[in-house]
Every structure is written in C-alpha cells, then in structure tokens.
C-alpha positions in Angstrom: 20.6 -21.3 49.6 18.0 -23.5 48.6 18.8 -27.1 46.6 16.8 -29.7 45.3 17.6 -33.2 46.7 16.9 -35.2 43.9 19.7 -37.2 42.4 21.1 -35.9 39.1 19.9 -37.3 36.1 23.5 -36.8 34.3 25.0 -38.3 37.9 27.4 -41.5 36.9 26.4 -44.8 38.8 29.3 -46.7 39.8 28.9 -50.4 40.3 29.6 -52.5 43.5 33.3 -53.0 44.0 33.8 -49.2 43.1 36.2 -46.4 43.9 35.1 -43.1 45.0 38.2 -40.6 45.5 37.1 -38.0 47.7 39.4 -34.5 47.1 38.9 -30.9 47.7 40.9 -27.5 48.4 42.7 -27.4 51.8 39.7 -26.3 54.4 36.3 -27.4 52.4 35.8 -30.9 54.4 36.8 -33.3 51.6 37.9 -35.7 54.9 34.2 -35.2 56.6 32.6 -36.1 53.4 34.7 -38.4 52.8 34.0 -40.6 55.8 30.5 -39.3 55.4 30.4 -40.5 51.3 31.6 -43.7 53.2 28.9 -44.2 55.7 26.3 -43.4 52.7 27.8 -46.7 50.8 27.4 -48.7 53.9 23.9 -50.2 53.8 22.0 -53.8 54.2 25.4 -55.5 55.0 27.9 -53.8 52.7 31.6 -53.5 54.1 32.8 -49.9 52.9 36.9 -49.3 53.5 37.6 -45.7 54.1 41.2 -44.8 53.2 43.1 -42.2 53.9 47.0 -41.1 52.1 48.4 -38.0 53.7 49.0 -39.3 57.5 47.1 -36.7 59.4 45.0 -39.5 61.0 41.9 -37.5 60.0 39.6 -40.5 60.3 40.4 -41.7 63.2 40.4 -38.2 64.8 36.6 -37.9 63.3 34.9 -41.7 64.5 37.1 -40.4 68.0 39.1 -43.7 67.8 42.6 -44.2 68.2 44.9 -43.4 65.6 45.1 -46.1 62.2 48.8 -48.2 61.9 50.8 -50.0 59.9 48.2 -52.4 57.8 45.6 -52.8 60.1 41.8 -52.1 58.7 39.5 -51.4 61.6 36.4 -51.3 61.8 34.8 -47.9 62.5 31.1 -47.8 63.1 28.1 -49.4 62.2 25.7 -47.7 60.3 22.2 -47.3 61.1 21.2 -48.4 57.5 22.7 -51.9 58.1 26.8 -51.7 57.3 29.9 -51.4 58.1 33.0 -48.8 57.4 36.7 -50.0 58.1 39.6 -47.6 57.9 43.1 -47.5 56.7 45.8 -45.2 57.0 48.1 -45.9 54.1 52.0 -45.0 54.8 54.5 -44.5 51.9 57.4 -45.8 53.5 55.2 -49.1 54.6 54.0 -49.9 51.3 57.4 -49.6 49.9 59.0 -52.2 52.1 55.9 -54.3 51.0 56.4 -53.9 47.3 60.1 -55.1 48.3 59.1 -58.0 50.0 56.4 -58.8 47.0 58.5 -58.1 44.5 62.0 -58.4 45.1 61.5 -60.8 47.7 63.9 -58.0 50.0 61.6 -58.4 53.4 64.4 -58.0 55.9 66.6 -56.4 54.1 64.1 -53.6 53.5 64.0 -53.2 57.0 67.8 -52.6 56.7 67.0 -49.9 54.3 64.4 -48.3 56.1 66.9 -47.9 59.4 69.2 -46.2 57.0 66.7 -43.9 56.0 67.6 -45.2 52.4 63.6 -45.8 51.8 63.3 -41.6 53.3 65.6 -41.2 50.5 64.2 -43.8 47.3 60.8 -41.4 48.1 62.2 -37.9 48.0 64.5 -38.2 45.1 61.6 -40.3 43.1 58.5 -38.3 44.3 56.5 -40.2 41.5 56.7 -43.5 43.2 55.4 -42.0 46.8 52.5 -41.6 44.9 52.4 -45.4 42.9 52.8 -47.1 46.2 50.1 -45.5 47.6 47.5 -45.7 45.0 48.5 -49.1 45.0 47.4 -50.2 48.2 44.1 -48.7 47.4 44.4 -50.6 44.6 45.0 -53.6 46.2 41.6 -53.1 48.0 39.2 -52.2 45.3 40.2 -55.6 43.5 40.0 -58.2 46.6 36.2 -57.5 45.9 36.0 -59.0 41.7 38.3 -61.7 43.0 35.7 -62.5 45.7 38.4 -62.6 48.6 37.4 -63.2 51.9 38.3 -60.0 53.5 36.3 -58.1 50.3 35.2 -54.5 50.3 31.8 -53.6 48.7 32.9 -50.1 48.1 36.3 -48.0 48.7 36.5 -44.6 49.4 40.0 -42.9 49.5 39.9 -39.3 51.2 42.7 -38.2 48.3 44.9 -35.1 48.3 44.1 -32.0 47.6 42.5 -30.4 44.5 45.8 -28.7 43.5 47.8 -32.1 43.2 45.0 -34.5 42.8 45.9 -34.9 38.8 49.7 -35.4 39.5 48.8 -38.2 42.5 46.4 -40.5 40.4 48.1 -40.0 37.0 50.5 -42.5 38.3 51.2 -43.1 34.7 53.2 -40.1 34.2 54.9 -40.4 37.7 56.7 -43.6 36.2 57.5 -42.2 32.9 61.4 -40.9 34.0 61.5 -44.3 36.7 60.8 -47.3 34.7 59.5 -48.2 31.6 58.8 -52.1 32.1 59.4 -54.3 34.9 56.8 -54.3 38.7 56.4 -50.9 39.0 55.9 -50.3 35.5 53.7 -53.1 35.3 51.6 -52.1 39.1 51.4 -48.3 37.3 49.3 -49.9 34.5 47.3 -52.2 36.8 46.3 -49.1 38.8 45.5 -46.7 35.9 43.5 -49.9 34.5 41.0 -49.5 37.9 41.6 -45.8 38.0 40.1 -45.4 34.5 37.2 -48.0 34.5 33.5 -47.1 34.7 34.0 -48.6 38.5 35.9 -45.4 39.7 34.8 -41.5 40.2 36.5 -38.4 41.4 34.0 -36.5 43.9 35.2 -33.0 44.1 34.5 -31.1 47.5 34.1 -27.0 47.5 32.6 -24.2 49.6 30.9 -21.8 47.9 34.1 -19.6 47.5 36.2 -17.8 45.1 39.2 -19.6 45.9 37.9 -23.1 46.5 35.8 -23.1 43.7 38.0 -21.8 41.6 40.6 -24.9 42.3 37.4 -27.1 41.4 37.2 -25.8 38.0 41.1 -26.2 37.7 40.8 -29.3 38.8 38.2 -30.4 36.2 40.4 -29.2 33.6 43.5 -31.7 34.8 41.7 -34.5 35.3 40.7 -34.2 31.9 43.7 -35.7 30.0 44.1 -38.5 33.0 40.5 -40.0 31.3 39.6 -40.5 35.2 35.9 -39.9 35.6 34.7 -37.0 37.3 31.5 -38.2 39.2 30.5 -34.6 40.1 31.2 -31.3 42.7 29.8 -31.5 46.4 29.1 -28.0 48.0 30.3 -28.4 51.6 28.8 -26.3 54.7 26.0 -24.4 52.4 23.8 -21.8 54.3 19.6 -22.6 53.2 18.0 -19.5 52.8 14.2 -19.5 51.8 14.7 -16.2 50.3 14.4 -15.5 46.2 17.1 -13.9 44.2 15.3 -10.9 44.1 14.2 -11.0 48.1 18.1 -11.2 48.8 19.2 -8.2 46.8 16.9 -5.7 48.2 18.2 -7.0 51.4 21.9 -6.7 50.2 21.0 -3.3 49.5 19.6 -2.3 52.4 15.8 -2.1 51.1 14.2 -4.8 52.8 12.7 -3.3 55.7 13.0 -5.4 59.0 11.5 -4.4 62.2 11.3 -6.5 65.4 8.8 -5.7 67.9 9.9 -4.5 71.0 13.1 -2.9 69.3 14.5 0.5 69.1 15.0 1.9 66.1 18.7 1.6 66.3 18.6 -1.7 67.2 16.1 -2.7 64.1 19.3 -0.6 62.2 21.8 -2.5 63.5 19.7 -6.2 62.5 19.2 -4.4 59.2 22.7 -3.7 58.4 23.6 -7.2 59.5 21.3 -9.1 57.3 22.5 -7.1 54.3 26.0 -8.5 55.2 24.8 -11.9 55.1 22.3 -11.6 51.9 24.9 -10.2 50.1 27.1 -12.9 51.1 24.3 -15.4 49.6 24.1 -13.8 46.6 28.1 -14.9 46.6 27.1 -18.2 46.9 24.6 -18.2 44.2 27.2 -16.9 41.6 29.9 -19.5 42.6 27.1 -22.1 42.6 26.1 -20.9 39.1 30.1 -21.1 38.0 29.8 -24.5 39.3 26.4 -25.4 37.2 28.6 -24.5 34.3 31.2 -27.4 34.4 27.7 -29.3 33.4 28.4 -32.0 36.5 26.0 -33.3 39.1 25.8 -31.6 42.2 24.7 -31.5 45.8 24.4 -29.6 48.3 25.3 -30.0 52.0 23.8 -27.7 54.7 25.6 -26.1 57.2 25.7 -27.1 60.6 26.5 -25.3 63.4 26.7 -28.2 66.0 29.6 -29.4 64.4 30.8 -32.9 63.3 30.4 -36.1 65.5 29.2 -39.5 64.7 25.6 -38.4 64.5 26.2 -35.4 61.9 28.2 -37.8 59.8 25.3 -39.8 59.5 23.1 -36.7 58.5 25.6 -35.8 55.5 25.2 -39.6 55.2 21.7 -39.2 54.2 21.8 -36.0 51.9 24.8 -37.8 49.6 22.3 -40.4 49.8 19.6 -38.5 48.5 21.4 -36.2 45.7 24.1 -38.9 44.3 23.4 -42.0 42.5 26.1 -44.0 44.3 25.9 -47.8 43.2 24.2 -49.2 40.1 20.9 -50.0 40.0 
C-alpha cells in the first residue's frame, strides 16, 4: 500500500511534558511502536521515559537489556537525533505498598501485608485500584516535568493495555466509584484523570490492516469517547507498499494481469500468477480496512513492513516515519 508521509493536518500537537498512551489489539506491535513513538520524542537532548504496565518486560526484551525492577528507570539508548529514552516497568503490588508508605505512612507494615499475600488479595477483590495505582505512577512522571524536578521527563510514553480494556484502565474515575468517594485515592483518581484529560495527553491506537484488529480500533474509539481522553490518531503497523493502483490490483486479484518471467515455463509463470493474485487480493483487504479507518476522521500513518525484523536499528526506522507523519510536540 502506498501512504503519504506528510503529517496530518487534523493531527493534535501535544506540548512538552506530554503523555502519549500507546495501545493496540493483542499482536499489532503497540509495544514496538511504543518504544519506537519513544525514540521519535527523543531529540536535541530531550529525556523520553518509556513505561510499560502489564509485566511482560517487553521493553527490555526489545533494547536486549536485562529485565526493568522495582523503581528503577534506566536508561535505554541514545538516540541518533540527540536524546535519551529511560524505561520503567511499573508493578501493581509495588506501587501499592508505596501509596501505603505515602499515604498511610504503613512502610513496613505493608511489607507485612505483602508476605501475607493480603496486597495479592486488596488487588483482586478491588480490580479498580490495580489500575489507579498504576496510572498513577505514570502520573507521577508526567508531572515531575511542570514542577521542573531534577530527574524531569520531557515526554512519557506508556505502552498501555490492550484496545479491548484500554477505556476501563485509564477511566480510573469509574474504577473508584464502588471504593471511595473522598479521601487519597479518591483524591489521586482526580489528579490522574486531571492529566489524563488535558490537551498534554493522547491515546495512539496501533492496528494491522485486519478485520479483527481494526475492528477493536473502531470499538475502541467509541469507548474512549465518554472518558473525554483525547484520541491523537490510528497507526497502521507492518503495512505491505505496493506501487500498484486500485484498478492494477484487481485485475491481478482476478487473475487478469498477465505476468511472464523470461526464462520460465509456462507452468511456472501459472504458478507466479496465481500467487500474486493471492497477495493483490490481500491488498485490496488492506485498502478497505484502511478506508474503514479513514472514516473515524483521525490522523493516520503508516508503517512499512519489515522483513528483517526488530532490533535497535529498525526501532530507529519506525523512529523516523512517526516522525514524519505525526505532529508529536508543539510547535
């Protein structure tokens, strides 16, 4: 398929000290492009903190560094354009027994709690608040920057749940309405939807070009609607070029396009035939999800497949095409 990289004129800029929660179906990459999204932000010196919520230690599995603990934010690579990206693995059960200690002032006997699996327990029974304490330690980072602290972050980018929770997770609002209705977490659940809501913070939403991915996308749109969390547009993940027109591809799809290699037998000119039906019809797929896509009137972009896989260096390629298609900091 063939895309434009020009940003989008209808693309929302986020200022410095912003929030870009990176989600997607199960599959589509959302934890590439997230750490790829992240490497974009970094340029001419900015510090960029990659988080991530659902302890798979995805990020450290794709900078090939040892796995993120406890609190510690380590720094990740250097980017060619100048900056920095630091990572954070963000545990439930950790930022719990910090909230104690903050809070209730409960530091060792948290710990207690936590050997008696009581914390296991607080989690399960209270799902809700799983999801405030980790939002809130992503909170916690996005606002060390507007307080000017020294250990800062010019950008944060959280590689977020899935698309099929990702409304439940950040509408931390609703996850305290049956726990509290005043006191800390009350008042951390309004801090966080404060940030989660301001023009500082987008949702990027990650898709292949597939019926069930993109189909979750467009869900997805629809249930972050009532949340008022913006929606800073769709990323299609692993898209195939083709320099091909519409009508090119469905003579090919239907067999009409003739194809003949010198050299070849006729069977074998058949057999290439038949294939590259197979794979024109399966761009003309594409087209028709992307067009589905062009319909939730968001900006999009594009990123080409590649069939050497992901390392450091193709990070920094996907680097570069977010780059070109999103408007990612004010102006």
């Amino acid at each position: 398929m063939s895309r434009a990289s020009t940003p989008s004129p209808s693309a929302v800029p986020p200022p410095r000290h912003g929030l870009h929660i990176v989600s997607g179906k199960g599959g589509t990459g959302k934890t590439t492009i997230a750490a790829a999204l992240a490497c974009a932000l970094a340029t001419e010196g900015r510090r960029v903190l990659l988080c991530e919520v659902e302890g798979r230690h995805g990020i450290a599995e794709l900078f090939g560094v040892p796995p993120l603990v406890g609190d510690e934010e380590r720094r990740l690579v250097r980017t060619p354009d100048g900056g920095v990206v630091h990572g954070l693995s963000i545990d439930a059960e950790d930022a719990l027994l910090e909230y104690l200690e903050t809070f209730y002032h409960l530091g060792l006997a948290g710990r207690a709690l936590d050997r008696f699996g009581a914390i296991d327990f607080a989690t399960s029974v209270a799902p809700g608040l799983r999801d405030v304490l980790l939002t809130g330690k992503v909170y916690e980072a996005v606002r060390r920057g507007p307080t000017h602290r020294p250990n800062a972050y010019d950008a944060v980018v959280l590689d977020a749940p899935p698309t099929g929770r990702i409304s439940q997770f950040l509408n931390v609002h609703a996850a305290v309405s049956g726990l509290a209705k005043m006191g800390p977490i009350r008042g951390q659940a309004d801090s966080i939807m404060q940030v989660l809501r301001s023009p500082t913070t987008v949702v990027h939403l990650v898709t292949l070009l597939e019926d069930m991915p993109v189909t979750e996308t467009e869900e997805a749109v629809t249930a972050l609607q009532p949340t008022r969390i913006t929606v800073g547009g769709v990323i299609e993940n692993m898209v195939n070029p083709t320099p091909l027109d519409a009508d090119q591809l469905q003579q090919a799809a239907e067999g009409q396009l003739e194809l003949v290699v010198p050299g070849w037998s006729d069977d074998q000119n058949q057999a290439l035939a038949r294939q590259f039906a197979v794979e024109a019809a399966r761009t003309l797929q594409q087209q028709e999800r992307h067009d589905r896509l062009t319909g939730l009137s968001l900006p999009l972009a594009a990123v080409t497949f590649d069939p050497g896989g992901i390392d450091e260096g193709a990070l920094i390629t996907i680097a570069e095409q977010l780059r070109d298609q999103l408007v990612l900091e004010a102006a």
